[in-house]
Every structure is written in C-alpha cells, then in structure tokens.
N, C-alpha and C positions, 0 to 999 in steps of 0.2 A: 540553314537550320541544322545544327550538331545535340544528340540529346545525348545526356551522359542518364543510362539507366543505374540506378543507386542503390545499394544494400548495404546493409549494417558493417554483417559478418557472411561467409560463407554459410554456416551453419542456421539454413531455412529449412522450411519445409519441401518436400520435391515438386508440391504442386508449384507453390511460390519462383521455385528454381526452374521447373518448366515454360513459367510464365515470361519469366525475366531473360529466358535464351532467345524465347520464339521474339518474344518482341525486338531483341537485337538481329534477331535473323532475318525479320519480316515487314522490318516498318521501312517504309520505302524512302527516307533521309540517312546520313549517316547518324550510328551509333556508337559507341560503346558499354560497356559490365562495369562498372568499376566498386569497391571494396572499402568504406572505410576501414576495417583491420582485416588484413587477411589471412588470417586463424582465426577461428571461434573462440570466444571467450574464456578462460579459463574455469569461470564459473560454471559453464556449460557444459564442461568435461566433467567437472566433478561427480563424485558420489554421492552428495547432499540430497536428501529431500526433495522432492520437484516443486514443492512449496517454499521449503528454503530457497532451493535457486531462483524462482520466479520470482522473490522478494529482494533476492540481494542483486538478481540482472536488470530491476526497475529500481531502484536505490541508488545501487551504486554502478554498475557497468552501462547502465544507460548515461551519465552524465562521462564516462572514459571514453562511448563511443561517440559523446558531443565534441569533444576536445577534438580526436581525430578526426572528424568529417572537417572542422573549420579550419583545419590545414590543407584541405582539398582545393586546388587553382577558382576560380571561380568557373562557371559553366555556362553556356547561351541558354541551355534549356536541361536540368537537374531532373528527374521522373522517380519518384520513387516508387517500388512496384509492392513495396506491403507497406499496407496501410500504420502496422502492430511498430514503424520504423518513424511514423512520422516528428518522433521527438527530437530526430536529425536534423529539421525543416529550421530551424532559427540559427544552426552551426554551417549551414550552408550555402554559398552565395551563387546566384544565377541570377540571369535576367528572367526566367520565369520558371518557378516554383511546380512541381504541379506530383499528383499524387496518387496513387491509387488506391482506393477503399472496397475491401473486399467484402467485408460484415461487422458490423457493431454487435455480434451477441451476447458478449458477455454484459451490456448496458439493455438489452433491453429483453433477455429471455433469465428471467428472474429463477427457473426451473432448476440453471444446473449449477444451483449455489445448496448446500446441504442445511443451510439456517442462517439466521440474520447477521450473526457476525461476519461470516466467510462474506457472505455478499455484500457487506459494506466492505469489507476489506479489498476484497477481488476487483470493483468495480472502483474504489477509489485508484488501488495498483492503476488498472487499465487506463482509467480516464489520463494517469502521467503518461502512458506512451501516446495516446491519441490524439489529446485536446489540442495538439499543436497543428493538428490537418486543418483549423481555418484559419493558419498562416498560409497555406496553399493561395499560389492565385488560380490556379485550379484542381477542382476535383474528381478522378474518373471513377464514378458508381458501376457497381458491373452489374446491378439491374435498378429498376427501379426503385423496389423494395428498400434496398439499400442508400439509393439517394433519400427516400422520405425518411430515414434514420436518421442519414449525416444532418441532413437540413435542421430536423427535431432535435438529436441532442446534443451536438459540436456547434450549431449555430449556425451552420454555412451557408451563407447566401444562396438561392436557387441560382442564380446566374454563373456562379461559381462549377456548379456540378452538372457535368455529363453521365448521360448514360449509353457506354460502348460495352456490351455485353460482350464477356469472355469468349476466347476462341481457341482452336483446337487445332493441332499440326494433322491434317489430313492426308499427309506425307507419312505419317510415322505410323501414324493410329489409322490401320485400316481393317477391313475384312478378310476373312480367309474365305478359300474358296471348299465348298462342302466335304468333298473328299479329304482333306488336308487337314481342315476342324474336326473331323474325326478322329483321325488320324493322331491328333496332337492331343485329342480327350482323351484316346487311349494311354500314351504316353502319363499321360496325370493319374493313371489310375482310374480315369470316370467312367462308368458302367453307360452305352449306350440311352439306356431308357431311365438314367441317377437325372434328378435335376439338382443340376449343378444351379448355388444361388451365392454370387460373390456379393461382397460390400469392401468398399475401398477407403480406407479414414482411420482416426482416432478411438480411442473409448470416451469424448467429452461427451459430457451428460448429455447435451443437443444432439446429438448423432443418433440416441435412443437404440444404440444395441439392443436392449432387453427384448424389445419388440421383434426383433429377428431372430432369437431365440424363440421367441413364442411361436411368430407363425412357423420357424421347422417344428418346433413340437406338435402346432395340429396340420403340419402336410403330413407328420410321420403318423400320425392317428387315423389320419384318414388313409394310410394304406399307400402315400408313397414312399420313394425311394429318393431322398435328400439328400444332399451335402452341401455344406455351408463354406467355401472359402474366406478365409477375412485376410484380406490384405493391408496390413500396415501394423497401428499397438498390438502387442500380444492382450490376451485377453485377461484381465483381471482377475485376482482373486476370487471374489463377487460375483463375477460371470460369468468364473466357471463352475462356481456352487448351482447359480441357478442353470444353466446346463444342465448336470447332473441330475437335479432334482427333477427338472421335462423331463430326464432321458433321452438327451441330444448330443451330450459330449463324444460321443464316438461318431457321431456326423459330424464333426467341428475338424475342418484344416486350416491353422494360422499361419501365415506366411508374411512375418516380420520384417526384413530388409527384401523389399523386393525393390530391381533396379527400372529403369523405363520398359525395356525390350521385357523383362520376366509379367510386369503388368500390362504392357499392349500384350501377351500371351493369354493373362488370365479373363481380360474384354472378351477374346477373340473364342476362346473357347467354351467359357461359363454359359450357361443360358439363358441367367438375365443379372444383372445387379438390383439390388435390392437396399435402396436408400431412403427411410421414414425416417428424416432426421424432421426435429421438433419447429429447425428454425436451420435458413441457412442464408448466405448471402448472394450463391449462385448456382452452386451443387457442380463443379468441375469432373468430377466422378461420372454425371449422368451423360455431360454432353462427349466425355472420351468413350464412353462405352456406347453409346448413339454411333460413333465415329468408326465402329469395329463393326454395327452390323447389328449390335446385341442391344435387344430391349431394356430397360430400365422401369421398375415401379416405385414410383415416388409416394411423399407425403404431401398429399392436398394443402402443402403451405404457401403462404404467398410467392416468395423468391422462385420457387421451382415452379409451380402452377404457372408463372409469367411466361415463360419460357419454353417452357418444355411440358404444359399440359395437355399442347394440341397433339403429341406422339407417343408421350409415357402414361400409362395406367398408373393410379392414382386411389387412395384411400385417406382418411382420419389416420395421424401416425399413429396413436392407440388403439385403430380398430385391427384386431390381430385377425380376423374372421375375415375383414375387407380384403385386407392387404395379402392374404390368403390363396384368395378368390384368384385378385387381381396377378399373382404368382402364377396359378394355374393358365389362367387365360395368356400371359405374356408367353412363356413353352410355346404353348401353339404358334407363338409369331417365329419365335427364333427360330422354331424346326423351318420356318416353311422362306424358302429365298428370296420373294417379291419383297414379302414384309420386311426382310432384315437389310434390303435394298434400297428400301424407304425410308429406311430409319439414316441410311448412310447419305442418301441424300438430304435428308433435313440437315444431320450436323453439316454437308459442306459448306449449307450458307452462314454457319461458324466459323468456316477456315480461315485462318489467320491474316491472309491475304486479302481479305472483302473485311477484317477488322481494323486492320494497323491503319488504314489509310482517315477511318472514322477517329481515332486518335490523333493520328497529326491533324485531320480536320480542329479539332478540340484544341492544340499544341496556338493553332494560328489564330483559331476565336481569341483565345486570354491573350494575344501578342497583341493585339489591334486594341 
C-alpha cells in the first residue's frame, strides 16, 4: 500500500498544510506530498478583488489545475487532503480514489452570504469545487456532523463515508511548564493578572468575530483586565469600527503571518482561546490549543459539542453574557495545573499516531 497525499498548489491554508505533513509523517504505510503545480496560481498572487479571484480560480484555473493533475503517473492509493480540491478527482487515476471533507459551510450556513444573490452565486461557485467528492470511492468526514452533510448534499452513499476525527501532532503542540508560561507572557507584553483571550482563524462570517468583540467589551465593563490576540486575517474595516465603538480597540493585538512555532507560542501562553464560530466542520484551533494545556470555550454547535463538549465550556455563539461567564470560569482552569493536565491529556487521545492507523483502517475497507 503506497498513498500519494494530493494537493492542488502549494498555496493552502496552514491548517490544511499542517494536516497534509502530519499525515506523511505519521501514517504508518509508505507516503508521499505531491503537487499538481508547484507555485500558486498566478491568480492567487494577484491584486484582484478576493471576489474576483475566487471567481476566476473556480472558472478558470480550476480546469488548468485539471489538465495538470491528469498528467500525474497513475497512483495505488491518491488521498486528497481538502476537500475545497476535490474537482481534481476525474483528472486523476488511482486504484482508489479517496478524500478528505472537512465542512460543507458555505452550502449549508446560509448566514454568511450578505443577500440572495451572493448566496446563489457563492454556493453555485462552491458546489464546482466540491460536487465531484462522490466520485470518491471513499470519504473521510472529520466528525460526524460533517458526514451527515456530505451524505445530505453531495449525495454520498453512507457506506462511502468514514468518520476519523482530526488529530494533532502532540510532538509539537505541547505544554509549558508554569515558570517558563510566565515567563514567555512576560516577553508578550501580558500583565500577570491581563486575561489573555486568543482566537485562531479567518474573518468568514461563520467564525462570528463580532461576538468576541462583544464579550471583551463586557469583560472590560465588568472591571477586567483583557486583551484579545487574533491570530491569522487582520481585522477588517468593519471590525474595527465596531471595536472602537465597545472601546476595545486598544485591547486588540493582531498577529497576521504567524508561523507553526510563533502559534504553538501563543496556545502555550494565552489563557484560553476563544472560538463561538456559528458553524464549523471540526474546529482544529480547539483541539491544538487542548494539546498546549490551554482551555478552549466554544460554541454550543453541533461539530465542536461532538467532540470537545465533554472538556470545553460552551455557550449559545450569540449569547455574549454566556460566553462571558464561560471566559471567566475557563481562567480559573488554565491558572491552576491539574486542569491544564487534563486538558493535555484528552487531546493525546488525538495524537496523530492513534489517528493515521483509523485511516488506513478506511484506505483497506474501500479496497475489498
């Protein structure tokens, strides 16, 4: 058994790119990465509109990056590790097909379209990258959640879809030890008794930043001492009017390119992450910061609640009061070392090592 793991282009996102190392690192058959074009698309470089480019990389450079995959040798076993690639799947030959689907949101969280046209437009765009994942002869759901998607609106056979919940390099992503987290808050600038509250991600609608402005606006009313890191899009326009207008902007540190080692820093040292996204497919964000020690309060939605409801506090993503609360109450775990011990051990039963092997489990089901 040889799996060739598949990507478009270089130019993913770094979770995606995280994904696609560990599993060459960690699946216990031989592997390799390989590239249909290896530069990023030219369109991707560009200075167009992220609307224009999203439109002319599902137009046009998705059928350039078909051409090139079907010059690829043919393969035993082809894996492609985002789902958003599956339009590759008919330009590539393998003895077995197989796929990874990480969320369907933009088909089924109607929220984070601004009116009727965008969302017919956006969701027709999307349906061309995806609708070709029930050409897969198999599909790996990274929760539940997300399989009763695929099945509901690609079609895909249940027998087709597994579900191997995402895992986490427990190698890389670990704990600091108390003196040292200090030590390295200081370095940051964080005030002993500041609660530090990271969020790791985009500004897509689903992520529901707003709401993490809010709740620093009523920690900072109620008389704490906040700061917000946000690692990854800087902050919009929009977000940072509303900023302003709570009087939160000078609690706000954005930290745009951060690399793996500068984000295992900011798990390691924050004191909780903070992720009420609307809708998600697995929430990777919660289980690498689980993996550092450091709590996580989530959004009482399906995807995350499966998973990670038995260890992370949890609210309504619009109850800003909940999620608040649930702020306050997580502090207390990260100060104290049992709890953030606890938390480390839950993610290792994610380590990548107790995952890979449920995957080739899967690999050899669709073979038979």
């Amino acid at each position: 058994m040889h799996v060739t793991i598949f990507m478009a282009h270089p130019h993913i996102s770094p979770s995606m790119e995280r994904v696609a190392h560990c599993l060459h690192r960690y699946l216990p058959v031989p592997s390799k990465i390989y590239y249909a074009s290896p530069i990023p698309p030219a369109v991707l470089r560009s200075r167009l509109p992220s609307v224009v480019v999203h439109v002319l990389y599902v137009l046009h450079t998705r059928r350039h990056l078909q051409r090139l995959a079907s010059r690829v040798r043919p393969s035993e076993i082809v894996h492609l590790v985002d789902h958003s690639e599956s339009f590759l799947l008919p330009a590539l030959t393998a003895n077995l097909k197989v796929v990874s689907c990480h969320d369907l949101i933009p088909l089924v969280e109607t929220r984070i379209y601004r009116h009727t046209l965008s969302r017919r437009l956006g969701q027709w765009l999307y349906r061309l990258t995806v609708r070709d994942i029930a050409l897969a002869n198999g599909v790996i759901a990274c929760s539940h959640a997300t399989a009763r998607d695929t099945e509901r609106l690609l079609g895909v056979p249940a027998e087709k879809i597994r579900v191997v919940y995402q895992g986490v390099d427990t190698d890389f992503f670990t704990p600091l030890p108390g003196g040292e987290r200090l030590r390295r808050r200081e370095t940051l600038g964080l005030h002993p008794q500041e609660i530090a509250i990271l969020h790791v991600g985009s500004n897509a609608p689903y992520k529901n930043v707003p709401a993490i402005l809010h709740v620093l606006s009523h920690l900072r009313q109620g008389g704490y001492a906040v700061r917000w890191i946000k690692a990854g899009e800087p902050l919009s326009t929009s977000l940072w009017r509303l900023a302003h207008r709570l009087g939160v902007a000078d609690r706000i540190r954005v930290e745009p390119h951060v690399d793996d080692a500068r984000l295992r820093e900011l798990y390691q040292v924050c004191d909780l992450l903070l992720f009420p996204s609307l809708r998600e497919g697995f929430g990777l964000p919660v289980l690498e910061s689980l993996a550092c020690g450091t709590p996580a309060v989530i959004a009482d939605v399906p995807a995350l609640s499966e998973w990670a409801g038995e260890v992370c506090a949890s609210a309504p993503p619009h109850d800003t009061r909940g999620l608040a609360e649930k702020v306050l109450q997580s502090v207390e775990n990260s100060r104290d070392c049992i709890a953030r011990a606890r938390l480390r051990e839950f993610a290792e039963g994610y380590d990548w090592h107790r995952i890979t092997p449920q995957i080739v489990d899967a690999y050899r089901a669709w073979e038979r």
